[in-house]
C-alpha positions as CSV (number, residue, x, y, z in Angstrom):
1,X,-11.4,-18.2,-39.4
2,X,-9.7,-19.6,-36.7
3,X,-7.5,-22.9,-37.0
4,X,-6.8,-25.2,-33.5
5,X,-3.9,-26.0,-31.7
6,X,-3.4,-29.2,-33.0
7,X,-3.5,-28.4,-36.6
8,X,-0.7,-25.8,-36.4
9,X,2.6,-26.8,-37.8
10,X,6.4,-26.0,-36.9
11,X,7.9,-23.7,-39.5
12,X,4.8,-21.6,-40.2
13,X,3.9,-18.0,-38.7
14,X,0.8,-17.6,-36.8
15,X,-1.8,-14.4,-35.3
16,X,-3.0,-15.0,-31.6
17,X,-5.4,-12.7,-30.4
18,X,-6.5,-12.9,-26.9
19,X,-8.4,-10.5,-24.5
20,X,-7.2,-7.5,-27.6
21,X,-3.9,-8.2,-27.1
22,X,-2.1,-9.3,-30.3
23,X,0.6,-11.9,-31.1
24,X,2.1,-12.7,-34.2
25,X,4.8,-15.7,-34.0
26,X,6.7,-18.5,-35.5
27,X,6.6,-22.0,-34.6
28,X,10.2,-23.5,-33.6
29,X,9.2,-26.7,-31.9
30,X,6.6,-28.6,-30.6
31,X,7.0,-29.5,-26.7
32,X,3.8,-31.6,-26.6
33,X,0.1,-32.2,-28.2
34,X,-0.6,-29.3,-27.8
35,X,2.2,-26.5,-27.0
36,X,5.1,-24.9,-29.1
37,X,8.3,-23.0,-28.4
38,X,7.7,-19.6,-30.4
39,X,8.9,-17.0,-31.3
40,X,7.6,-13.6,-31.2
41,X,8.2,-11.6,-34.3
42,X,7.9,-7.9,-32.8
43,X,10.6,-9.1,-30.1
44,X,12.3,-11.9,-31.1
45,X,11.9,-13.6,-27.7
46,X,11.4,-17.3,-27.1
47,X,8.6,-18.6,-25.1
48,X,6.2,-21.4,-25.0
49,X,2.3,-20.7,-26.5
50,X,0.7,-21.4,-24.0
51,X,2.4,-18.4,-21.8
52,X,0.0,-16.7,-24.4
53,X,-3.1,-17.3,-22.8
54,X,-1.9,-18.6,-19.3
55,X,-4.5,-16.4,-17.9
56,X,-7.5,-17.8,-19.7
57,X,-9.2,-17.7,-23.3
58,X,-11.0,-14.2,-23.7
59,X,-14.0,-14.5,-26.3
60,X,-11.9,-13.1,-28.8
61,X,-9.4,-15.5,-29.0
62,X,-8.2,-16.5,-32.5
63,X,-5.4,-18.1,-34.1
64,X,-4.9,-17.3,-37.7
65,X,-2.0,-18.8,-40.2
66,X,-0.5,-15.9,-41.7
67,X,0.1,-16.3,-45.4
68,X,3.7,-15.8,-46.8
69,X,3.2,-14.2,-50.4
């Protein structure tokens, strides 16, 4: 089930999929309402969400908390 933007939370590790490209992150810091300075896990580069889908929402795009257990 996907979760919104504005319930994500800094600290927690997240699944973006958009246009079957896949994503999986941290949150370091939230710049406003409704962007965050992430990291990416495969590459451990820094950039903000919303370079993520900067090119539009595909219908497949989902945000997922990933569980740490």
């Amino acid at each position: 089930m996907s979760i919104s933007i504005n319930t994500m939370r800094v600290g927690r590790k997240y699944r973006l999929t958009n246009y079957n490209d896949l994503f999986i992150f941290e949150t370091l810091e939230m710049i406003s309402d409704d962007d965050f300075l992430i990291k990416l896990l495969d590459t451990l580069e820094k950039c903000k969400m919303s370079e993520l889908y900067e090119y539009g929402k595909g219908k497949d795009f989902l945000i997922e908390e990933i569980d740490e257990e």
